[in-house]
C-alpha positions as CSV (number, residue, x, y, z in Angstrom):
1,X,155.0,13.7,111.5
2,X,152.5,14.3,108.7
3,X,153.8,15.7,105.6
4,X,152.7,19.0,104.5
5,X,150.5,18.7,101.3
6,X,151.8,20.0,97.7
7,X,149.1,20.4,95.4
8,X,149.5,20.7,91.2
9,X,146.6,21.4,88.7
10,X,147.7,20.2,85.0
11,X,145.7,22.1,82.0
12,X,145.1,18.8,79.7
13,X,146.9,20.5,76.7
14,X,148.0,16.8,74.8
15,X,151.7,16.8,74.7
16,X,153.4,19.3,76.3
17,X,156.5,20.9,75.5
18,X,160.0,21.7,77.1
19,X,158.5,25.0,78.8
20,X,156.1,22.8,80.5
21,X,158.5,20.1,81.6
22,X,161.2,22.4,83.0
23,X,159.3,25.1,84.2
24,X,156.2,22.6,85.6
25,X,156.5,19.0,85.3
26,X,160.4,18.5,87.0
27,X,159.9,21.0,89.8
28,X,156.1,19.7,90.7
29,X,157.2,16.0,90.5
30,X,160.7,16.5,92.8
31,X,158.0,18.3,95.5
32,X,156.9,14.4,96.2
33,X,160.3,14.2,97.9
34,X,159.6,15.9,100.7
35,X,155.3,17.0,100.2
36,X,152.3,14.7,100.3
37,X,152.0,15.5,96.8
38,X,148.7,15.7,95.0
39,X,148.3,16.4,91.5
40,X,144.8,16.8,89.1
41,X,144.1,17.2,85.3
42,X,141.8,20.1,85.4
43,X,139.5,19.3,82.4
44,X,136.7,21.2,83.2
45,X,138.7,23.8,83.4
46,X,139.4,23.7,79.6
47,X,135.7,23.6,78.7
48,X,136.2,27.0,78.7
49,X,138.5,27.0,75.8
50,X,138.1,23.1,74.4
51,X,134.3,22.4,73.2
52,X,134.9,19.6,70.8
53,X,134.6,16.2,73.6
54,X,136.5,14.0,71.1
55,X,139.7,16.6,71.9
56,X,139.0,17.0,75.0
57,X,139.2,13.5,76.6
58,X,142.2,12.7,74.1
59,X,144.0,15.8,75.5
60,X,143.2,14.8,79.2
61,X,144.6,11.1,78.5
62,X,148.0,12.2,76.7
63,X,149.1,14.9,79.3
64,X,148.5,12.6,81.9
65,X,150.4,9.5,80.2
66,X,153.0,12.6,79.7
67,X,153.5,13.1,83.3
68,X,153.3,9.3,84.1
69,X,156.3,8.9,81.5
70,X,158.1,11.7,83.0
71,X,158.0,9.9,86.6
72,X,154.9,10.5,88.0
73,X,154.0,7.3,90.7
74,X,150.7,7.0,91.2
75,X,151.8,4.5,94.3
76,X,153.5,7.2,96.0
77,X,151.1,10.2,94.5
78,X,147.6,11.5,94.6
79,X,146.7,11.6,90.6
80,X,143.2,12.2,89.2
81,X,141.1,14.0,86.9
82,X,139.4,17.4,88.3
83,X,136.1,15.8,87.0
84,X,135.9,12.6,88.8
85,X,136.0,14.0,91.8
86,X,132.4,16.1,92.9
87,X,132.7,17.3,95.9
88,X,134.9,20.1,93.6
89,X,132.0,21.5,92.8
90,X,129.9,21.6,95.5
91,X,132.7,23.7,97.6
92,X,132.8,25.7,94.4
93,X,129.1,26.7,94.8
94,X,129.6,27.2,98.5
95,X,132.4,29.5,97.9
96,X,130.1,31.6,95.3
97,X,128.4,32.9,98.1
98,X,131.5,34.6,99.9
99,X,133.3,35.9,96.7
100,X,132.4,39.7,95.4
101,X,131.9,40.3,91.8
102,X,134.5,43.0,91.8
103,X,136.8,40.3,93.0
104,X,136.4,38.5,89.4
105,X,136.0,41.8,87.8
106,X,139.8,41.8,88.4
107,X,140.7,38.3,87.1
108,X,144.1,38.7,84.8
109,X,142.4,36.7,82.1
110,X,138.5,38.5,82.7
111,X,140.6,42.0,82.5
112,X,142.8,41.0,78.8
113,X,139.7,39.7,76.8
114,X,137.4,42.4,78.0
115,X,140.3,45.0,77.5
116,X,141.1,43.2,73.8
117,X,137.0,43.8,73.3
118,X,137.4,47.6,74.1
119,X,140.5,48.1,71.8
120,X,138.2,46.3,68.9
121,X,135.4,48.2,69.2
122,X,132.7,45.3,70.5
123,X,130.9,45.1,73.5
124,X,132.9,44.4,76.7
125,X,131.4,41.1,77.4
126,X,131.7,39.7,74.0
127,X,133.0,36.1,74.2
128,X,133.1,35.8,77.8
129,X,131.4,32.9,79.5
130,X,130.3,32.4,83.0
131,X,132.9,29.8,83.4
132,X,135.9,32.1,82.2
133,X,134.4,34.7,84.5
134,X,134.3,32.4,87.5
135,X,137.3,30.5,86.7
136,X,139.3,31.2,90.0
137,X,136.1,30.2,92.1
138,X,136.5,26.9,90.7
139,X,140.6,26.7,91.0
140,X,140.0,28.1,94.4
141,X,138.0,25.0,95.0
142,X,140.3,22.9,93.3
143,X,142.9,24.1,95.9
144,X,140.6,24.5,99.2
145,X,139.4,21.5,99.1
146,X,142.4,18.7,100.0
147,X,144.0,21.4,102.7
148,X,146.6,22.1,100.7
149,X,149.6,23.8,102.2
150,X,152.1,24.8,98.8
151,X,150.8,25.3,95.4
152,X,153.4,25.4,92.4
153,X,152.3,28.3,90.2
154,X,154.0,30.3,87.2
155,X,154.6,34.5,88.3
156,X,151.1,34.4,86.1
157,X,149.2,32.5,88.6
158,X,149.7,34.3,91.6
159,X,146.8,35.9,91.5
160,X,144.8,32.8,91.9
161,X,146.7,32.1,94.7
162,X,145.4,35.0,96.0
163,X,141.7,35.0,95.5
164,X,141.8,31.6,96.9
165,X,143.0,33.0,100.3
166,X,140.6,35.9,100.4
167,X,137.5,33.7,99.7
168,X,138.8,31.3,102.6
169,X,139.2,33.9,104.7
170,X,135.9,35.5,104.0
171,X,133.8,32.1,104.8
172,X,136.3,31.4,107.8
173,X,135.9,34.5,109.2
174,X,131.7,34.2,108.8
175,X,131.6,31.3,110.4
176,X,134.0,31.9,113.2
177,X,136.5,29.4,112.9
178,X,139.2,27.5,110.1
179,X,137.3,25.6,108.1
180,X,139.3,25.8,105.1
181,X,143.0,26.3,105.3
182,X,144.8,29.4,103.1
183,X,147.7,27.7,100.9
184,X,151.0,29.5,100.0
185,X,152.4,29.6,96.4
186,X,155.3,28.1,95.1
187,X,157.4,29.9,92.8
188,X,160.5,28.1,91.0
189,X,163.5,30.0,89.8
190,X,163.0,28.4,86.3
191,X,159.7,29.6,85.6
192,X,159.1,31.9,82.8
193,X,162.5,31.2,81.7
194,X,162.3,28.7,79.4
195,X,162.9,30.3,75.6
196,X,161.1,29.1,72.5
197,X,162.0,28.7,69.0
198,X,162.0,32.2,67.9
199,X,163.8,33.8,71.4
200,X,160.4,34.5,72.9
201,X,159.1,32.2,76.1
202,X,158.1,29.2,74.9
203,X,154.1,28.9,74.2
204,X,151.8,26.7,71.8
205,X,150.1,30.2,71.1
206,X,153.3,31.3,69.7
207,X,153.9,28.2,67.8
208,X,157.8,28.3,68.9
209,X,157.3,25.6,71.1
210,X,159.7,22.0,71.0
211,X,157.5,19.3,72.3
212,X,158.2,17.3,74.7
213,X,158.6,13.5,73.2
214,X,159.1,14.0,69.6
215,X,160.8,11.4,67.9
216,X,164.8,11.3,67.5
217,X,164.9,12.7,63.7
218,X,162.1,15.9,64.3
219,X,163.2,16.6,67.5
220,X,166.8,17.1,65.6
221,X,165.0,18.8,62.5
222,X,163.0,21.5,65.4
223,X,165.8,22.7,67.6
224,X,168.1,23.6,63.9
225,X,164.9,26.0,63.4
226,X,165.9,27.6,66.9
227,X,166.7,31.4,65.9
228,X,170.5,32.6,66.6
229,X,172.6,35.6,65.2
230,X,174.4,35.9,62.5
231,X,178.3,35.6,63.8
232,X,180.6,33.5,61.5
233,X,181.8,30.2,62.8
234,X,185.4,32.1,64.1
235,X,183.7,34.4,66.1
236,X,183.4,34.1,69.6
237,X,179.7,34.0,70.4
238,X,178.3,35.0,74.1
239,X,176.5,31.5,75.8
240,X,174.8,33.5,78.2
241,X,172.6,35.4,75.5
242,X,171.9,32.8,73.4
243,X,168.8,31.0,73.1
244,X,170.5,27.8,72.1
245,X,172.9,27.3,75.7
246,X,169.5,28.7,77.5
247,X,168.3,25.7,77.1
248,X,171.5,23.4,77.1
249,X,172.2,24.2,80.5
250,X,169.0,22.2,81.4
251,X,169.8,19.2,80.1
252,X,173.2,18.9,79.8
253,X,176.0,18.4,83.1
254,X,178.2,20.6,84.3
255,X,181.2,19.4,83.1
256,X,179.1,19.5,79.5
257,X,178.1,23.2,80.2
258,X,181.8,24.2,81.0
259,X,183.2,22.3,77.9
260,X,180.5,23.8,75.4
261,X,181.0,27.2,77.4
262,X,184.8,27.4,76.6
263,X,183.7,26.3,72.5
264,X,181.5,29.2,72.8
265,X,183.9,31.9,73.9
266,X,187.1,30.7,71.9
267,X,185.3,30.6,68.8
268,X,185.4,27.9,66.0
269,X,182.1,26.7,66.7
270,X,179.7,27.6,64.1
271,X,175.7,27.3,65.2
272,X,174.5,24.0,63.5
273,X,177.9,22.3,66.1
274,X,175.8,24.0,69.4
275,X,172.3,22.8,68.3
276,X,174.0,19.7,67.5
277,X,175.1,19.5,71.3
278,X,171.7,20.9,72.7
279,X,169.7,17.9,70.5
280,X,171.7,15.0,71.7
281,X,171.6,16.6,75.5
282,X,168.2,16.9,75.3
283,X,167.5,13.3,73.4
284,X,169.8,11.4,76.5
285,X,167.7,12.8,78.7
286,X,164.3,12.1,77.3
287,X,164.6,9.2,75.4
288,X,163.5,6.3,78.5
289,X,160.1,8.9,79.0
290,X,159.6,9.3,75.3
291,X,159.5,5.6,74.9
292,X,157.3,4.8,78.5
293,X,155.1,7.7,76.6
294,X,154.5,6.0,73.4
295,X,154.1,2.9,75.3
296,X,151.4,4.7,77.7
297,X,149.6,5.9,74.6
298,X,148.8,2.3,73.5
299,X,147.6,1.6,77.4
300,X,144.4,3.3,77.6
301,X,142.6,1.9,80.1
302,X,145.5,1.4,82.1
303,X,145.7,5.3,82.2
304,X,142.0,5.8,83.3
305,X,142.7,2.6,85.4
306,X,145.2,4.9,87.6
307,X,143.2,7.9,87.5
308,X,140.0,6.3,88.8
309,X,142.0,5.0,91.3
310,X,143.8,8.6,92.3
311,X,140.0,9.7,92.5
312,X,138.4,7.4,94.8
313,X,141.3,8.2,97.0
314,X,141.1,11.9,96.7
315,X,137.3,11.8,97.2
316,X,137.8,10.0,100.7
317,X,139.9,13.2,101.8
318,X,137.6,15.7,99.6
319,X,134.2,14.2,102.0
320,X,136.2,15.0,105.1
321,X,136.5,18.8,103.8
322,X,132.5,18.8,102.6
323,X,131.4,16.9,105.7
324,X,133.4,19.9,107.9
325,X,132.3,22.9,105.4
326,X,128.5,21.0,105.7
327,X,128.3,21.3,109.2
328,X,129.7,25.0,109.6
329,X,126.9,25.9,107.5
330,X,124.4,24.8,108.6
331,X,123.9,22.0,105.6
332,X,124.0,18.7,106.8
């Protein structure tokens, strides 16, 4: 029996941090288990934002050694950069035609710059660019085209989900018959949940984020900087309101999160003693991927070798869904 297909988009942000590997990276790679698991760096995507070509191909090429370091196996995975693989945009274009403006118009990150112009005073439109404004067209293709059945998405991607399956259904239902198959989403119970330095999720805009493969001594010297209260070291201290065991419970066993539980409520343990435990929970785990990442970083063209490859193989299922969405149309 075939596999149903999994299918991830990776924003080519460099490094990522913890947020990103708990709340993303883990739970997308363990779908391979039991998905035909396909996964893309969307890199025109971040045109939107990323104008300078120098950071935007460097960007692209460390996220993706990232993910290779963190298990990723491109033998057992489709893996491939958005860009190398046209046929996006042509179902992107197609799709144009079946999607109302007033769907956009209602696009979470459309409705927050244009609301952010109104509450400064400048014109509605100010900043926005065609491809922020059509942004889930183009994700909608990204997902539309390789059938996908389950897309993992963040509570703040929903939507996308969403506007993906009213488009399909509005061509489908046009033409009479299932050309292009409406994917579920994928919601994780760890998403949204991962804290940041300063108690607040952790985000790069924030700048309370802990990346992902810094070395031993600054990944030590970041999580003393996490924020925690003020209780002496004999006070008994609460683990599950705490920032500091938040994260501890990620990477550490259970038998580590019961001892370091029981430290926390008998008191005795002063704050520097649990950051102490969270950085060497967090180093045993990511040590073997920091060093594969380093080593990936130095391996350039190995790392374009694989992605090349992941995109002549998507491109072979991507001409099936063109050569199908062709002939409904009356385009081929």
């Amino acid at each position: 029996m075939n596999k149903k297909v999994s299918l991830t988009g990776i924003k080519p942000t460099g490094m990522p941090h913890l947020g990103n590997y708990i709340g993303s990276i883990k739970p997308a790679l363990e779908l391979a288990h039991d998905y035909d698991a396909r996964y893309f760096i969307a890199d025109y995507h971040a045109l939107n934002q990323i104008k300078d070509p120098v950071k935007l191909k460097d960007m692209t090429f460390e996220v993706a050694a990232a993910w290779l370091a963190c298990g990723l196996d491109p033998n057992q995975v489709l893996f491939y950069r958005q860009s190398d693989v046209p046929e996006t945009f042509e179902l992107a274009i197609a799709l144009m035609a079946f999607t109302p403006k007033g769907l956009m118009n209602r696009a979470h990150a459309y409705k927050a710059l244009t609301q952010k112009n109104a509450e400064e005073g400048n014109p509605l439109d100010d900043g926005v660019n065609i491809g922020l404004f059509t942004y889930p067209i183009l994700m909608a293709a990204d997902i539309l085209l390789f059938d996908a059945d389950l897309v993992p998405v963040g509570n703040d991607q929903l939507q996308h989900i969403e506007m993906a399956n009213d488009i399909a259904q509005s061509l489908n239902f046009n033409y009479k018959t299932e050309i292009l198959k409406l994917p579920q989403p994928f919601t994780h119970k760890e998403a949204g949940l991962v804290v940041g330095l300063d108690g607040r999720k952790m985000s790069k805009s924030y700048n309370n984020e802990i990346s992902l493969f810094l070395p031993e001594k600054k990944l030590r010297k970041t999580i003393m900087k996490i924020v925690t209260n003020s209780q002496t070291i004999e006070e008994p201290k609460d683990p599950d309101n705490c920032n500091v065991f938040s994260l501890y419970k990620v990477f550490a066993t259970s038998q580590q999160q019961s001892e370091l539980r029981a430290k926390y409520l008998a008191g005795g343990m002063g704050w520097g003693h649990a950051k102490e435990a969270l950085f060497e929970a967090i180093n045993a785990q990511l040590k073997a991927p920091r060093e594969k990442y380093f080593e990936l970083l130095e391996r350039r063209d190995y790392v374009d070798k694989i992605l090349l490859e992941g995109a002549e193989k998507a491109r072979d299922i991507a001409s099936q869904t063109i050569s199908r969405l062709r002939k409904s149309i009356g385009i081929d």
